[in-house]
Every structure is written in C-alpha cells, then in structure tokens.
N, CA and C of each residue as an Amber inpcrd file, in Angstrom:
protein
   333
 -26.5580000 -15.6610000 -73.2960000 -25.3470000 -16.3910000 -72.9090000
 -24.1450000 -15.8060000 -73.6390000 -23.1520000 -15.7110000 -72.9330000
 -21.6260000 -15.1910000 -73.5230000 -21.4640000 -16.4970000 -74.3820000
 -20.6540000 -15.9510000 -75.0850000 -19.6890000 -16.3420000 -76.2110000
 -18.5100000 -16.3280000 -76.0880000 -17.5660000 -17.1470000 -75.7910000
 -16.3530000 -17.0830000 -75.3580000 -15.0610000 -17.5750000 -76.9460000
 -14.0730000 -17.4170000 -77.1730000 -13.4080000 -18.3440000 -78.2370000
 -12.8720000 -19.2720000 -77.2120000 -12.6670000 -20.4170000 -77.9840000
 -11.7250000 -21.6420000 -77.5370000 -10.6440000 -21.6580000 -76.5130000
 -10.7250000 -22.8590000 -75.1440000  -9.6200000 -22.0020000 -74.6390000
  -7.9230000 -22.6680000 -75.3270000  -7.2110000 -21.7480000 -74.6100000
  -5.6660000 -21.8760000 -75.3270000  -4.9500000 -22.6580000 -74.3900000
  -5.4070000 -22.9450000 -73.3550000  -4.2350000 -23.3730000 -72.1730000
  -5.5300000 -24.5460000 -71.4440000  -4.6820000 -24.8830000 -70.4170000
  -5.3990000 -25.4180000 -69.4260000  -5.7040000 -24.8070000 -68.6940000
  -6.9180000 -25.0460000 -67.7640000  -7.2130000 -23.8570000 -66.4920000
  -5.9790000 -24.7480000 -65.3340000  -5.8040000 -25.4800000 -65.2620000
  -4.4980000 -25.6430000 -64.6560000  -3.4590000 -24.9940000 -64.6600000
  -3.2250000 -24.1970000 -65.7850000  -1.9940000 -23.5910000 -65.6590000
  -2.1980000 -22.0010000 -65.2690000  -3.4430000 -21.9640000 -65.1450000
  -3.5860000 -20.7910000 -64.9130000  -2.8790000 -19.7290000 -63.9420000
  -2.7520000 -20.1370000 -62.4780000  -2.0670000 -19.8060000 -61.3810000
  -1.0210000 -20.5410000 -60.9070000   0.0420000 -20.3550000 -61.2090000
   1.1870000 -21.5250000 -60.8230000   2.5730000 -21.3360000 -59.8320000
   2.6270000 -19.9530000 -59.9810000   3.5820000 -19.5700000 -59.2530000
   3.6770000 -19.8240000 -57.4940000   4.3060000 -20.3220000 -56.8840000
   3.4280000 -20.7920000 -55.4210000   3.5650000 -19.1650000 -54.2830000
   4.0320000 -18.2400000 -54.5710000   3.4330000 -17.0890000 -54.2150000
   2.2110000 -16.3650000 -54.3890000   1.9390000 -16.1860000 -55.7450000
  -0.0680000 -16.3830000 -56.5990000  -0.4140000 -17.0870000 -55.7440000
   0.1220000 -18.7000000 -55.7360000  -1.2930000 -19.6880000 -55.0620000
  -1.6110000 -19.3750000 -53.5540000  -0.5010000 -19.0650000 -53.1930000
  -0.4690000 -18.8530000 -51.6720000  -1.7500000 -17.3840000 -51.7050000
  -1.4590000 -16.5230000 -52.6030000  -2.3780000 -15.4050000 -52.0710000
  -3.3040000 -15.3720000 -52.7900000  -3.6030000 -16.3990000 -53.3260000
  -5.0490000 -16.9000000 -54.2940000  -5.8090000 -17.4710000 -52.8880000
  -5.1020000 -18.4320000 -52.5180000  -5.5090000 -19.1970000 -51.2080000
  -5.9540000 -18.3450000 -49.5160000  -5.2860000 -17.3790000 -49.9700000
  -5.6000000 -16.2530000 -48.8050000  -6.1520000 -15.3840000 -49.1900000
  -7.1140000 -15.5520000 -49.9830000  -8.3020000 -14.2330000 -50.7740000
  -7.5600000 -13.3730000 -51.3050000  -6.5450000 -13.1260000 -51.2560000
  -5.6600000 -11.6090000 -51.5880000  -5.9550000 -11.7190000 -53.5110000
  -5.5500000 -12.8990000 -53.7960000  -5.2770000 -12.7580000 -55.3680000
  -7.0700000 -13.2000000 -56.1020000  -7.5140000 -12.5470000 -56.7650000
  -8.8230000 -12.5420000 -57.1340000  -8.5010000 -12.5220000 -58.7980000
  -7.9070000 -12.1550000 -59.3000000  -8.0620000 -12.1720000 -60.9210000
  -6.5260000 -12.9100000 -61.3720000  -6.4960000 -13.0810000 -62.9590000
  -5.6160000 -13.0930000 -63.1970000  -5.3450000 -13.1970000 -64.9010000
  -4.4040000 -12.0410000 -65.3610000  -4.5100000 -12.1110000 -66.5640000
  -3.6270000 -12.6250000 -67.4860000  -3.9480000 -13.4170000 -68.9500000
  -2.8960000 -14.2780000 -69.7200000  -3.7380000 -13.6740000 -71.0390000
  -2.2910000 -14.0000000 -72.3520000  -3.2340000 -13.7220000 -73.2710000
  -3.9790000 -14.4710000 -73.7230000  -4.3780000 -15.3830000 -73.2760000
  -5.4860000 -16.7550000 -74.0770000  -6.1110000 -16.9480000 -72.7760000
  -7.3660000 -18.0590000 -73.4080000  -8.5040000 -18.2480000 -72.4950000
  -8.2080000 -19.1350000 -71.6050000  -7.8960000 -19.4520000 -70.4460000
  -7.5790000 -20.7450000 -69.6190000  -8.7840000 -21.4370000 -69.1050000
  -9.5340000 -20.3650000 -68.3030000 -10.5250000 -20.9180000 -68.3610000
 -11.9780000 -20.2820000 -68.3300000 -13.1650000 -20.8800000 -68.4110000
 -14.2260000 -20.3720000 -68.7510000 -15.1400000 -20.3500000 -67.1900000
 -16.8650000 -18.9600000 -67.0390000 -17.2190000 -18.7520000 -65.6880000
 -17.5280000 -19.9540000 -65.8300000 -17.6720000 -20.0780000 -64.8380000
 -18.2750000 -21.8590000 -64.3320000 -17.0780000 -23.0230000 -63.8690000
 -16.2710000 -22.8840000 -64.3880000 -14.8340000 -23.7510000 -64.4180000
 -14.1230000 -24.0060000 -63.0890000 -14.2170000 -24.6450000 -62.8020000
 -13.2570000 -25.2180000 -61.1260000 -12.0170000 -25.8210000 -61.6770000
 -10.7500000 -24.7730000 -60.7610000  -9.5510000 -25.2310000 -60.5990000
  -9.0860000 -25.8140000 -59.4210000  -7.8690000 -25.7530000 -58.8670000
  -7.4070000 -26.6550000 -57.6630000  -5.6840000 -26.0510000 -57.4620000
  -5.7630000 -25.7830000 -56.0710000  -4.7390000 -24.6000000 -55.6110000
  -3.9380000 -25.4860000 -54.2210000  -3.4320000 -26.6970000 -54.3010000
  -2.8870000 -26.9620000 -53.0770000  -4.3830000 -27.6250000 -52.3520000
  -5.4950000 -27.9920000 -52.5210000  -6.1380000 -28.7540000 -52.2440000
  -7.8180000 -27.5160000 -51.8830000  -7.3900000 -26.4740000 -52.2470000
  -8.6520000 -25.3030000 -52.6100000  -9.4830000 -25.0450000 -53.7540000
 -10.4520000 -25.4000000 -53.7500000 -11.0130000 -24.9880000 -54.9650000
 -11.7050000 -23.9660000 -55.1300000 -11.2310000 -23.7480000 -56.9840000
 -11.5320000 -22.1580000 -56.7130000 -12.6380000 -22.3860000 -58.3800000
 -12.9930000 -21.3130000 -58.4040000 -13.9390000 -20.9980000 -59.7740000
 -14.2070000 -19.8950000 -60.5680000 -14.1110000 -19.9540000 -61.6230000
 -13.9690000 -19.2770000 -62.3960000 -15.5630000 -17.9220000 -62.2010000
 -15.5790000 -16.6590000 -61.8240000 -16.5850000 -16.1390000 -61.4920000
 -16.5400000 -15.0010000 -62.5150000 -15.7560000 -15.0530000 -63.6750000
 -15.8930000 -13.8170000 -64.7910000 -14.7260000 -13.6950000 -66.0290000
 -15.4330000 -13.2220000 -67.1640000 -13.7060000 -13.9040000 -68.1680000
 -14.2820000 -12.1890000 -69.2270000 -13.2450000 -11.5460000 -68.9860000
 -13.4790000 -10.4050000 -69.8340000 -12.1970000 -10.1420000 -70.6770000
 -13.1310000  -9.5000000 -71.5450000 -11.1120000  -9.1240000 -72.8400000
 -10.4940000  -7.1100000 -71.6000000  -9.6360000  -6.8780000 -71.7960000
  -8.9270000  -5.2810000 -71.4580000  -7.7750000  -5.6380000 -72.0860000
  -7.4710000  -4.1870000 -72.0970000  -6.4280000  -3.7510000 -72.6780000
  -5.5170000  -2.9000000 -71.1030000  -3.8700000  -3.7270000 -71.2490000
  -3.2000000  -3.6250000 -70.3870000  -3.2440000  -1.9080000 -70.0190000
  -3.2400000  -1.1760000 -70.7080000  -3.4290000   0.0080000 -70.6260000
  -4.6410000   0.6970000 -69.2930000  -5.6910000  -0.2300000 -69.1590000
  -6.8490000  -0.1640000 -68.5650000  -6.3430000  -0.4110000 -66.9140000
  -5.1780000  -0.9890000 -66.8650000  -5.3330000  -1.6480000 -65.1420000
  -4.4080000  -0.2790000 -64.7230000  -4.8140000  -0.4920000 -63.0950000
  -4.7350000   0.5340000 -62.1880000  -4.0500000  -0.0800000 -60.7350000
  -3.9560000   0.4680000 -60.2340000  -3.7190000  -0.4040000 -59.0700000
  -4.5280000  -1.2430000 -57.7570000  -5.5860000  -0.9170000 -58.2070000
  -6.7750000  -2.1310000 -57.2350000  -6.7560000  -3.2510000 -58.4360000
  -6.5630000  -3.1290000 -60.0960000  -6.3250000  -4.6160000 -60.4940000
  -5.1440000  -5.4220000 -60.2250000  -4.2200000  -4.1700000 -60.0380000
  -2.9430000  -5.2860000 -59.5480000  -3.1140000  -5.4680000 -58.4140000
  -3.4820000  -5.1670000 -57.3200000  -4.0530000  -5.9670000 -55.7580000
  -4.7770000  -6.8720000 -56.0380000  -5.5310000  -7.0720000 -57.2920000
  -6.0410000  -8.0750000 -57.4670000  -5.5350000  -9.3070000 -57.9080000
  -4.1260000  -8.8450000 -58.5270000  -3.6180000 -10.1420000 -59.4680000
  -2.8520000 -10.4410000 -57.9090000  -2.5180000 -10.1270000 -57.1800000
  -1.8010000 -10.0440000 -55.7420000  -0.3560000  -9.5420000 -56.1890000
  -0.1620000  -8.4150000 -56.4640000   0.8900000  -7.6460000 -56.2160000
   0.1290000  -5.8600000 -55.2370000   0.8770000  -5.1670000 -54.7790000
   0.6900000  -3.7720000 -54.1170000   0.3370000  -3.2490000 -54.6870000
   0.8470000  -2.7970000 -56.4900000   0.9400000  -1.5700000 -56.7980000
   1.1050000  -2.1380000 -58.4610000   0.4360000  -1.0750000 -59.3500000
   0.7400000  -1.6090000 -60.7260000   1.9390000  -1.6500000 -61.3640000
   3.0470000  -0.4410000 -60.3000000   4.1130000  -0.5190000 -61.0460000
   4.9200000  -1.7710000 -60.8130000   4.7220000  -2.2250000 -59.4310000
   5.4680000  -3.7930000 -58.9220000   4.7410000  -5.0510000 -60.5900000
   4.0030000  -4.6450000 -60.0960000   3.3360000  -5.4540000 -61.1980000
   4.1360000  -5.7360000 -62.4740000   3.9200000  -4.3130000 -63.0100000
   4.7430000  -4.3950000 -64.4320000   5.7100000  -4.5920000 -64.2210000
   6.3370000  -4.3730000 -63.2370000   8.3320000  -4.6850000 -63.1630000
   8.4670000  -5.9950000 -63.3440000   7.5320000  -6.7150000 -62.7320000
   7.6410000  -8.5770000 -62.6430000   7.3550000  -8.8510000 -63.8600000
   5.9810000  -8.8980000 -63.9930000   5.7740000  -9.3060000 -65.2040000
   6.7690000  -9.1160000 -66.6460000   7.3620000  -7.9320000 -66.5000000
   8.4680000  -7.5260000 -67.6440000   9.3010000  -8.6000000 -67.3540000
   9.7280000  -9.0410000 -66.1610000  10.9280000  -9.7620000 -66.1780000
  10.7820000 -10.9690000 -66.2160000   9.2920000 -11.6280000 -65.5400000
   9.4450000 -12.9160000 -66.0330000   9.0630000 -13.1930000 -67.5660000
   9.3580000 -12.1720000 -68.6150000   8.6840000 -12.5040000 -69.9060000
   9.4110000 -11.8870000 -70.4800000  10.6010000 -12.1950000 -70.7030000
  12.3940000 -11.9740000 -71.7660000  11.4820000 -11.1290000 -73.2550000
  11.8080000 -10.0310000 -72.7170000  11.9870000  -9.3850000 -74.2850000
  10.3180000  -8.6210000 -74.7360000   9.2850000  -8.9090000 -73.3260000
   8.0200000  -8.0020000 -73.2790000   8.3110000  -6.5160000 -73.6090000
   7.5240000  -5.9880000 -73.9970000   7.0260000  -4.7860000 -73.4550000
   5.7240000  -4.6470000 -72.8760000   5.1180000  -3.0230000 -72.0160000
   4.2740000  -2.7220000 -71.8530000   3.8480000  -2.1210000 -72.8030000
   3.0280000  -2.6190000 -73.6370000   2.1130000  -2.3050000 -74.8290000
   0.7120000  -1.6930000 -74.2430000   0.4000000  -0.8800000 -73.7920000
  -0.7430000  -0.0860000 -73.2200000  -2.0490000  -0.9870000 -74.1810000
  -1.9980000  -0.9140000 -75.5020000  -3.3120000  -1.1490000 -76.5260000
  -3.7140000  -2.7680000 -76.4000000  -2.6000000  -3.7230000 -75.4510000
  -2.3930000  -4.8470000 -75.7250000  -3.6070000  -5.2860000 -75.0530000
  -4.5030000  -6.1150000 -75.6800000  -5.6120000  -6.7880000 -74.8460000
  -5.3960000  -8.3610000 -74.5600000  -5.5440000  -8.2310000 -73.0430000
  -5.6540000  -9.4280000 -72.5460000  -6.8410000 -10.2480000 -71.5210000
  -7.1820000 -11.5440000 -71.0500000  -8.0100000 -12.0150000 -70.8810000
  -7.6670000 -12.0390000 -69.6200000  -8.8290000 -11.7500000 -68.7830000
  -9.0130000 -11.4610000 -67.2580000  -9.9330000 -12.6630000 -66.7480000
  -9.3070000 -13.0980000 -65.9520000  -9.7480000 -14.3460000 -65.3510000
 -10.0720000 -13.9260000 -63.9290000 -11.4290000 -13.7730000 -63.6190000
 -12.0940000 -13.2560000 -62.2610000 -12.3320000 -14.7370000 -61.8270000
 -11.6120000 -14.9920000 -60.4910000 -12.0630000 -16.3840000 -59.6210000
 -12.2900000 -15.9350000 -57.9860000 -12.7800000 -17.3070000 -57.4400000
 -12.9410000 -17.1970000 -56.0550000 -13.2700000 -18.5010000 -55.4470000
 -12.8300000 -18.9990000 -54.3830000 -12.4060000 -19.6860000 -53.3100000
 -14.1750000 -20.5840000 -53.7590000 -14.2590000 -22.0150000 -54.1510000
 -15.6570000 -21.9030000 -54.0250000 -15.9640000 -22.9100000 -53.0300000
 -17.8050000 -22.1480000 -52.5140000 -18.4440000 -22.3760000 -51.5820000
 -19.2820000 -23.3400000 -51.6570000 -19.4360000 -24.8410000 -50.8020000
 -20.6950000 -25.4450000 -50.7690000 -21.7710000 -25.6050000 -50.8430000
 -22.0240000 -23.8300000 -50.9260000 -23.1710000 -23.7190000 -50.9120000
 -24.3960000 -23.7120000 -52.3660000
C-alpha cells in the first residue's frame, strides 16, 4: 500500500475554475497538478453534479511535463499552459526542479 503525507487542501478545491470543470466533465481534463495533496486514489469529488475519482496521486517535477500532460490538465500545449498558470499565480516562476502533486482522476462508473 502507498503512503501518501497528509492532505493540504480539500479535494473540493481541487478543480474550480468552470473552464477545468467543463473539460473535466467532457473527458478532455484527466489530471491535475497543485503543490499539496487534495486528494487521495480512492477519493470522490463532484463537478456540477459528475462524479469523478481520484485514479492516481504521484510527486514530478514541473520540469518533467510535456505536452500530452498539459492536454491532460486541459490546455493544447505546455507552453499555453505555463503562460496561464504564470499569470494566475502573481510573482511564480517556472522552476523546472519544482515538484508537484499530480492528481490522476476520472468520470466514475457504476460499475
């Protein structure tokens, strides 16, 4: 069994932006990364009345993503990516060595 540390946030806050939710909600957005734990595999969130679940929680270093992870966070391209992210976060940099927590989810099934 993994070992996770404590989480830092709520898994609520995990996806909030209603562009994310929208393409969380339309399969497009599959991961998503913060620097603390929001939430843990197993964990069910709630997207506009979708539930989704937590299907993987790994540490990387920003340096590591490419551009199929930023299709994953639901942007095109990694550089769109970093442009946003720089701007919604006054005074970031892209720190390549910086490790952050990857939150793998998906739409979950009844089954």
């Amino acid at each position: 069994m993994e070992v996770y540390p404590e989480k830092t946030c709520s898994i609520d806050r995990l996806v909030t932006h209603p562009k994310l939710v929208a393409a969380a909600k339309a399969g497009i957005k599959t991961q998503q990364r913060r620097n603390g734990v929001y939430g843990l595999p197993g964990e069910t969130f709630d997207l506009d009345g979708v539930t989704f679940v937590i299907t993987g929680l790994t540490r990387e270093r920003l340096g590591d993503m490419n551009d199929a992870h930023a299709q994953a966070e639901g942007y095109p391209n990694l550089e769109m990516y970093k442009d946003l992210i720089l701007k919604m976060h006054a005074g970031m940099t892209w720190n390549t060595d910086s490790l952050v927590w990857v939150h793998t989810f998906a739409a979950k099934t009844d089954n």
